[in-house]
KETOR-784590 format. One record per residue (C-alpha): residue number from 1; x, y, z. Coordinates in steps of 0.02 Angstrom, whole numbers, plus 50000, padded with zeros to 5 digits. Layout:
<recs>
+-----+-------+-------+-------+
| pos |  east | north |    up |
+-----+-------+-------+-------+
| NUM |     X |     Y |     Z |
...
+-----+-------+-------+-------+
</recs>
This chain:
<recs>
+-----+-------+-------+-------+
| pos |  east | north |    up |
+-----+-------+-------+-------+
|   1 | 55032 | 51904 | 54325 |
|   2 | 55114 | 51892 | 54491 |
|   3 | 55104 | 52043 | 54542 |
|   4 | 54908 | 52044 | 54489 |
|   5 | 54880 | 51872 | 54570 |
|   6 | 54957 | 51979 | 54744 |
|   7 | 54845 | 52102 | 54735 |
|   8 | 54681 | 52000 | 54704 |
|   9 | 54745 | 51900 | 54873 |
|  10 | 54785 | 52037 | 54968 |
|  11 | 54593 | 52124 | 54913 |
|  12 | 54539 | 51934 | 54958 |
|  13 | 54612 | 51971 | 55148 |
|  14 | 54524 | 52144 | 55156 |
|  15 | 54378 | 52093 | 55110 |
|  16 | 54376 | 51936 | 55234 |
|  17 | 54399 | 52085 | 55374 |
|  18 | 54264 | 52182 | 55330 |
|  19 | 54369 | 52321 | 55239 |
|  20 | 54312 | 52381 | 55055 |
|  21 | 54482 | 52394 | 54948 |
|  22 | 54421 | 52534 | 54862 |
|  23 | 54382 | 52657 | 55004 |
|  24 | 54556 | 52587 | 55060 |
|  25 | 54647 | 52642 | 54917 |
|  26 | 54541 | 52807 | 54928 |
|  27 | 54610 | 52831 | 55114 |
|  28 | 54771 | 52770 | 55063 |
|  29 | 54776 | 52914 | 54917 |
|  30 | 54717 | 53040 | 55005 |
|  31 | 54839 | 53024 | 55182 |
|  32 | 54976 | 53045 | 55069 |
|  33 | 54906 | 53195 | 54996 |
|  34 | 54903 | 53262 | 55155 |
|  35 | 55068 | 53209 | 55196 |
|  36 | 55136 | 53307 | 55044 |
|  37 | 55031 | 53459 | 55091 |
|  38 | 55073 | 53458 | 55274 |
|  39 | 55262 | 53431 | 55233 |
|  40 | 55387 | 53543 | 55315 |
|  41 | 55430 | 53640 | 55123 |
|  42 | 55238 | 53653 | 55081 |
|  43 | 55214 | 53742 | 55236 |
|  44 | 55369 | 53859 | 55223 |
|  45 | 55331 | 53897 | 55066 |
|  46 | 55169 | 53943 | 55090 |
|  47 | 55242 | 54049 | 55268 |
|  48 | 55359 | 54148 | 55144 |
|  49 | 55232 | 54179 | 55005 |
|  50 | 55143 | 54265 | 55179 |
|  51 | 55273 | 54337 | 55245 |
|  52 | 55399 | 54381 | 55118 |
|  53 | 55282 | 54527 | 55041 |
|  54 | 55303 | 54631 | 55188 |
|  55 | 55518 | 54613 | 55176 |
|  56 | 55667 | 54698 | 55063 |
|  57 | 55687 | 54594 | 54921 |
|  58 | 55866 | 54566 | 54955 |
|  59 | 55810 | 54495 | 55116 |
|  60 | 55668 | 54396 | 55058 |
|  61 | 55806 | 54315 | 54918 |
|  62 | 55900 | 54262 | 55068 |
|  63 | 55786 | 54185 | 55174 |
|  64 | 55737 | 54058 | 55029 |
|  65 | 55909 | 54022 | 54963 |
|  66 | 55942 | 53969 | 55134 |
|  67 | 55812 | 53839 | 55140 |
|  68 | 55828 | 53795 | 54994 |
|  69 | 55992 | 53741 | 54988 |
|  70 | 56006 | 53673 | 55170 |
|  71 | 55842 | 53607 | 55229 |
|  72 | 55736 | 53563 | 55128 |
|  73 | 55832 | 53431 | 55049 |
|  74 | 55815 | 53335 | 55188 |
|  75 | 55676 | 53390 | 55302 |
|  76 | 55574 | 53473 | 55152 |
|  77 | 55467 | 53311 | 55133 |
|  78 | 55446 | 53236 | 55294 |
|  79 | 55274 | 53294 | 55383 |
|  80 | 55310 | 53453 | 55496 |
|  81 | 55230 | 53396 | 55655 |
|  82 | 55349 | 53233 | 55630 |
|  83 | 55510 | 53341 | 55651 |
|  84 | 55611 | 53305 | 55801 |
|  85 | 55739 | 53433 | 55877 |
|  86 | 55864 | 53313 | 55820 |
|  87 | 55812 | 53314 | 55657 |
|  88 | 55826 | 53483 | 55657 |
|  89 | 55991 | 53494 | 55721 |
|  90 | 56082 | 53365 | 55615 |
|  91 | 56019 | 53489 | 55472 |
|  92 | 56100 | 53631 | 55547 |
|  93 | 56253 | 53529 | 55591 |
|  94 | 56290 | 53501 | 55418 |
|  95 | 56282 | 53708 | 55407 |
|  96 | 56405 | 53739 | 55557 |
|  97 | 56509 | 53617 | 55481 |
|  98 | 56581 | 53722 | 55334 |
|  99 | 56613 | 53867 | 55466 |
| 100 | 56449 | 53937 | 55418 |
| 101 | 56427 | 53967 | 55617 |
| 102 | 56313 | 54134 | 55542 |
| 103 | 56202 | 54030 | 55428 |
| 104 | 56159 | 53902 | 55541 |
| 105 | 56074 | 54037 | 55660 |
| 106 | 56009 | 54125 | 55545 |
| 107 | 55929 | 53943 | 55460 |
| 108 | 55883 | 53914 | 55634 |
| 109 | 55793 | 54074 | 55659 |
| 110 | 55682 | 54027 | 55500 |
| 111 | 55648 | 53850 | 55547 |
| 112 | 55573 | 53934 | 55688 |
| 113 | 55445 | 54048 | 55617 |
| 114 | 55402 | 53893 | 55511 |
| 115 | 55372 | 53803 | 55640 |
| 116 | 55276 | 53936 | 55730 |
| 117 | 55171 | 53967 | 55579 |
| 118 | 55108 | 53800 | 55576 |
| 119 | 55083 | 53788 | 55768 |
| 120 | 54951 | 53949 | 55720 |
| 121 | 54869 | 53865 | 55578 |
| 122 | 54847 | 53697 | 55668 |
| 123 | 54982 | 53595 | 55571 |
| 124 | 55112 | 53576 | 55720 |
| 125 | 55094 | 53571 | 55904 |
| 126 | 55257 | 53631 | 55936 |
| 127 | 55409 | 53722 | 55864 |
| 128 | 55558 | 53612 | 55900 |
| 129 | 55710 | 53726 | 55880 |
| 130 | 55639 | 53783 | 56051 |
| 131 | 55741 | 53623 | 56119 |
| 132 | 55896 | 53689 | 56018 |
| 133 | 55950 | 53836 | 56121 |
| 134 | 56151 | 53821 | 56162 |
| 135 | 56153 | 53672 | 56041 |
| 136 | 56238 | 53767 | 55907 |
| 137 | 56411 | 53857 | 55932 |
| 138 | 56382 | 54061 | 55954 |
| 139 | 56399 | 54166 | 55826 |
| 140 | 56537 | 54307 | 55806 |
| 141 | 56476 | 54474 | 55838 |
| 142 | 56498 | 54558 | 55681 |
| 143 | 56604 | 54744 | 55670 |
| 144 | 56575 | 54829 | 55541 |
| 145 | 56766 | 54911 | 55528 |
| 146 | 56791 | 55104 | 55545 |
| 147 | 56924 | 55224 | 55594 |
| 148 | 56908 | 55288 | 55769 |
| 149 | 57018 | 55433 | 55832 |
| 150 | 56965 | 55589 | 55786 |
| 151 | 57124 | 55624 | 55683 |
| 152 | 57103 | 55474 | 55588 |
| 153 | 56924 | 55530 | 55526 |
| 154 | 56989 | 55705 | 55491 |
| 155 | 57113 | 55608 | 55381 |
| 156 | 56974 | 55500 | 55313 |
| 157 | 56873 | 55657 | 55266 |
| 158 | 57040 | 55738 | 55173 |
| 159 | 57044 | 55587 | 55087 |
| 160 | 56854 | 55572 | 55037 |
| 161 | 56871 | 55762 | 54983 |
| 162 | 57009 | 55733 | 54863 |
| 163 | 56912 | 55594 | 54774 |
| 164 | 56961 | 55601 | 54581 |
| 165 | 56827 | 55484 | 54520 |
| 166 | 56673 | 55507 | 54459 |
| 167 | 56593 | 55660 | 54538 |
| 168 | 56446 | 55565 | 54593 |
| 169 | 56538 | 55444 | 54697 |
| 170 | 56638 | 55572 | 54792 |
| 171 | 56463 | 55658 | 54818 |
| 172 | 56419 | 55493 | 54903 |
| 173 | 56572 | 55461 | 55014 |
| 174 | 56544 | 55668 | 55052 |
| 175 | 56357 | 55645 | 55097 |
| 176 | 56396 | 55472 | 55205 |
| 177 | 56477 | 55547 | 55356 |
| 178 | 56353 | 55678 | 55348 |
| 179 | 56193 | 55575 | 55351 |
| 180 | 56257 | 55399 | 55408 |
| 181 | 56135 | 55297 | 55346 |
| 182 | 56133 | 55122 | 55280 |
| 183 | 56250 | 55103 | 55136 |
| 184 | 56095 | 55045 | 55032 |
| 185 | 55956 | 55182 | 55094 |
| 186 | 56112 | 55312 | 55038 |
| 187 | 56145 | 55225 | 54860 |
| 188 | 55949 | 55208 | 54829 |
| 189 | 55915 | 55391 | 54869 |
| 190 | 55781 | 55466 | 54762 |
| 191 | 55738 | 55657 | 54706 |
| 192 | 55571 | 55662 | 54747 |
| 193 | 55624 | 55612 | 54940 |
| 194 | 55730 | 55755 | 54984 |
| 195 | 55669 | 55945 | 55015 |
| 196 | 55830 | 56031 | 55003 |
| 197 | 55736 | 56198 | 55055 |
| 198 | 55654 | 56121 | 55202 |
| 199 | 55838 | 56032 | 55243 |
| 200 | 55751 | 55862 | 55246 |
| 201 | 55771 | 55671 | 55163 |
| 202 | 55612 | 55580 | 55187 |
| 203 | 55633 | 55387 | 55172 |
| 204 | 55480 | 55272 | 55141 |
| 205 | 55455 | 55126 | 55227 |
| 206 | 55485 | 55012 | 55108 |
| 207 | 55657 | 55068 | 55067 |
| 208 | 55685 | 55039 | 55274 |
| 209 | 55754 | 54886 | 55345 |
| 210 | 55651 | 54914 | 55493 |
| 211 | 55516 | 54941 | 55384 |
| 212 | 55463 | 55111 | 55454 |
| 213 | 55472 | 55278 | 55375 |
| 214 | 55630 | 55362 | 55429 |
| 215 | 55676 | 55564 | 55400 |
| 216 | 55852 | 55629 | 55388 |
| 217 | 55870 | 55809 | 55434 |
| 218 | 55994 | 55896 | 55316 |
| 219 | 56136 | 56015 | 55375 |
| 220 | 56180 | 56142 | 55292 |
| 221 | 56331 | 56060 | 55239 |
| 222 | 56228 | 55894 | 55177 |
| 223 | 56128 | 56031 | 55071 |
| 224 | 56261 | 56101 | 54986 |
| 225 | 56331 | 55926 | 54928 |
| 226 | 56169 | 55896 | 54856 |
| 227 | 56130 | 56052 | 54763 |
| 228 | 56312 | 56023 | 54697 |
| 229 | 56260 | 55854 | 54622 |
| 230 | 56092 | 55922 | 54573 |
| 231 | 56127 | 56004 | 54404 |
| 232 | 56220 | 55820 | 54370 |
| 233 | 56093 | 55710 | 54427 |
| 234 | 55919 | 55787 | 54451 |
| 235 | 55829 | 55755 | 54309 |
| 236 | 55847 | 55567 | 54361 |
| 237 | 55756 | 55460 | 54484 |
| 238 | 55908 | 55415 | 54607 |
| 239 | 56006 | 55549 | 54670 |
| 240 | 56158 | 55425 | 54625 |
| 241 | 56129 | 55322 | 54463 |
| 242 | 56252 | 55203 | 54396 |
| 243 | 56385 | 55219 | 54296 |
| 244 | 56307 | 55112 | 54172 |
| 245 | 56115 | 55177 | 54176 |
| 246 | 56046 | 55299 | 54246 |
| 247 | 55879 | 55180 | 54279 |
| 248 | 55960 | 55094 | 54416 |
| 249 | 56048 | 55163 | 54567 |
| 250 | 56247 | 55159 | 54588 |
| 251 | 56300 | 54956 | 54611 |
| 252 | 56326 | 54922 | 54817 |
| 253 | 56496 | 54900 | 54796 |
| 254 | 56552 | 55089 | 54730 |
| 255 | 56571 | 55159 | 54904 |
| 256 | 56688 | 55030 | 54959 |
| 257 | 56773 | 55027 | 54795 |
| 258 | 56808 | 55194 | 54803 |
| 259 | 56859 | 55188 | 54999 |
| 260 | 56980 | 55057 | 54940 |
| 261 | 57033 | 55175 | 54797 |
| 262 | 57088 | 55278 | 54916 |
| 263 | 57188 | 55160 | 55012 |
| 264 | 57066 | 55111 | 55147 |
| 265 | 57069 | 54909 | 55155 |
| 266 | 56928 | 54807 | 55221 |
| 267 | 56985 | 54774 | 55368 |
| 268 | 57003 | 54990 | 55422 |
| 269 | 56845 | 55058 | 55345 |
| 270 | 56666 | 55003 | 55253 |
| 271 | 56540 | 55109 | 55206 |
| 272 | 56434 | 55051 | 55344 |
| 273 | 56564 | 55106 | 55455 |
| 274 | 56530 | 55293 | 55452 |
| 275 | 56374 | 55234 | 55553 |
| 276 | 56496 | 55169 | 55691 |
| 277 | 56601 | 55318 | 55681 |
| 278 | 56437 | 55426 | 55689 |
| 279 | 56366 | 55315 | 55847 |
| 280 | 56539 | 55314 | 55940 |
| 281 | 56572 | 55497 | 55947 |
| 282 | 56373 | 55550 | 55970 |
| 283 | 56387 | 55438 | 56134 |
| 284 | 56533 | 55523 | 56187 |
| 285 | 56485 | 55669 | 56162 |
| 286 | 56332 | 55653 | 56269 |
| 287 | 56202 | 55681 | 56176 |
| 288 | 56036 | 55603 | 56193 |
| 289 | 56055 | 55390 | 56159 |
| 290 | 55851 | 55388 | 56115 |
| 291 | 55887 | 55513 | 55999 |
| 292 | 56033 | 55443 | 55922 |
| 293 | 55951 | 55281 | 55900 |
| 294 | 55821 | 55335 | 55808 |
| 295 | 55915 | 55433 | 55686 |
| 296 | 55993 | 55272 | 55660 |
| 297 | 55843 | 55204 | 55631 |
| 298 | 55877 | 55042 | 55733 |
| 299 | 55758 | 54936 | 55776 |
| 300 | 55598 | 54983 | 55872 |
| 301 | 55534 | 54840 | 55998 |
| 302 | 55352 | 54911 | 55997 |
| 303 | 55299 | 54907 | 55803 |
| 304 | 55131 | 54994 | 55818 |
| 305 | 55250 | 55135 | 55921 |
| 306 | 55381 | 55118 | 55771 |
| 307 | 55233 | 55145 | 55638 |
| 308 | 55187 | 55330 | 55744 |
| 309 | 55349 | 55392 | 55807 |
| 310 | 55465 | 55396 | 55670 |
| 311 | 55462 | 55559 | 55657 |
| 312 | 55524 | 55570 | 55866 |
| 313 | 55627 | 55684 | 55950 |
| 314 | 55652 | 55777 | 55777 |
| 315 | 55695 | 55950 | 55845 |
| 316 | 55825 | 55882 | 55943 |
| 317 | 55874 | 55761 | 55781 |
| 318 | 55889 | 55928 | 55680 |
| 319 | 56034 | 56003 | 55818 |
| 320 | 56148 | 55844 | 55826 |
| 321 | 56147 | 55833 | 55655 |
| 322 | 56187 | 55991 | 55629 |
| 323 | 56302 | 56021 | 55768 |
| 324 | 56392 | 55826 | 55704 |
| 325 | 56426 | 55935 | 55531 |
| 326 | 56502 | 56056 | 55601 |
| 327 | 56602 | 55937 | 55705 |
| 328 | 56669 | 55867 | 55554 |
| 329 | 56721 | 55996 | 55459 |
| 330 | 56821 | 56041 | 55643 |
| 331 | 56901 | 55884 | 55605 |
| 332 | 56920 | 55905 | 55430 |
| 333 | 57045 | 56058 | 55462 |
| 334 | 57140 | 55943 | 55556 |
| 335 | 57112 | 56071 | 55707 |
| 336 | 57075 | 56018 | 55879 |
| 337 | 56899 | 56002 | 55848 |
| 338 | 56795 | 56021 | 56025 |
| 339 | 56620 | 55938 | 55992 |
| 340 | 56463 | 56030 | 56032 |
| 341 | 56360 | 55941 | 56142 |
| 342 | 56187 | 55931 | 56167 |
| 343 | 56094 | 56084 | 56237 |
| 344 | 55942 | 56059 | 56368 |
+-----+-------+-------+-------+
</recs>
């Protein structure tokens, strides 16, 4: 009865100001429906449902379990145009505190495009991690480890040679030095993507972490692994199945398992490493850094140039790889191997 008696005197005081309490309660109702729909998590959420089509699952899984667990419970309900920088950075404060020096960058980096997203909609004026560059502590470059001398990768090859596991993951550790690409492009390989008479591994895009279409010309040494594995393997989808179905590719962690296997710690060699060891002696050995790059298949600055020129500098492409095969199996033979470089 209090409470009523309240209410009936503070409708009383409205109405002596000229104010209907019913369109006030309307208004009242309806700004905090706003509030909720303009809130910092509605918006990101609706950003990644966007967004998050266009990206690698893995990556996608990331980018949400990120904000999920370390912003939005405490910026997810406030109003995004509300958010200071300081908000912003107490959040990621409480990131870099646990060491997470990575995380909070990468959390950062996310806020951002957030915040962007609802500057372009008309949500925000600003993005406010803007005012947070130097705030947080740098990251650490990563490296991913790899043997470097020349002798030491013969010695690594030896080693992946005499592999006594299962003959599809010493195929894999064979065909990784050969092709370097990334550990999971290699382990998600599919039959209907390689031409082994035309010497050629065609990627699709969406297997990319670029996103772009990507070919891998074969040598003649990458051929023979895989009509080796063929007669194991080819009436599969993925040139390397698991151990447990052959519906699914081989588990990310096989490679490195079997590096380990072979008495290769962490800390000396990954599986993304033969990428390093690939980059390293290409450099050195002068051949062309544009080419190079893009049989890495880093990243492309101009997307709509990315989208039309994966397929550049090919002929030359074909040669290094080639001539990086042959390279290996110099090394392999623990002879003095002498590279052959790049030919005008």
């Amino acid at each position: 009865m209090k409470q009523a008696r309240e209410r009936r005197d503070d409708a009383r005081k409205l109405l002596a100001n000229g104010i209907d309490p019913s369109e006030r309660r309307k208004a009242t109702k309806t700004a905090a429906t706003d509030r909720a729909a303009n809130s910092f998590e509605a918006i990101a959420r609706e950003w990644f449902a966007s967004f998050s089509k266009a990206w690698a699952k893995s990556h996608a899984d990331k980018v949400i379990h990120r904000l999920d667990l370390n912003v939005f419970p405490w910026l997810g309900g406030r109003p995004i145009a509300e958010i200071a920088a300081s908000e912003l950075l107490a959040v990621l404060r409480r990131i870099e505190s646990r060491g997470a020096i990575e995380t909070a960058h990468r959390t950062k980096q996310a806020c951002s495009q957030v915040f962007r997203y609802a500057v372009a909609t008309g949500r925000a004026e600003r993005d406010p991690s803007a005012d947070l560059r130097g705030a947080l502590a740098p990251a650490k470059e990563r490296h991913h480890p790899s043997v470097k001398d020349p002798t030491a990768i013969g010695a690594l090859l030896r080693a992946l040679d005499g592999y006594t596991g299962s003959p599809v993951t010493k195929c894999a550790l064979q065909l990784a030095p050969l092709t370097f690409t990334r550990p999971g492009e290699l382990r998600q390989a599919e039959w209907t993507e390689i031409n082994l008479d035309g010497a050629e591994w065609r990627i699709p895009a969406e297997r990319m972490k670029m996103r772009s279409p990507h070919i891998v010309p074969l040598s003649m040494q990458a051929v023979a692994v895989l009509r080796e594995l063929h007669p194991i393997t080819g009436r599969n989808k993925y040139v390397f199945p698991g151990a447990r179905t052959n519906g699914r590719p081989m588990s990310e962690n096989t490679v490195n398992a079997a590096l380990r296997r072979l008495g290769y710690s962490k800390d000396e060699m990954t599986g993304h490493g033969f990428r390093s060891i690939a980059s390293t002696q290409l450099n050195e050995q002068g051949w062309n850094r544009v080419a190079i790059e893009r049989q890495l298949a880093h990243a492309e600055r101009d997307d709509v140039r990315a989208a039309y020129n994966f397929a550049e500098h090919l002929p030359e492409r074909r040669r290094m790889m080639q001539a990086w095969a042959d390279y290996l199996d110099g090394l392999r033979s623990g002879a003095k191997a002498t590279p052959i470089k790049r030919t005008a």
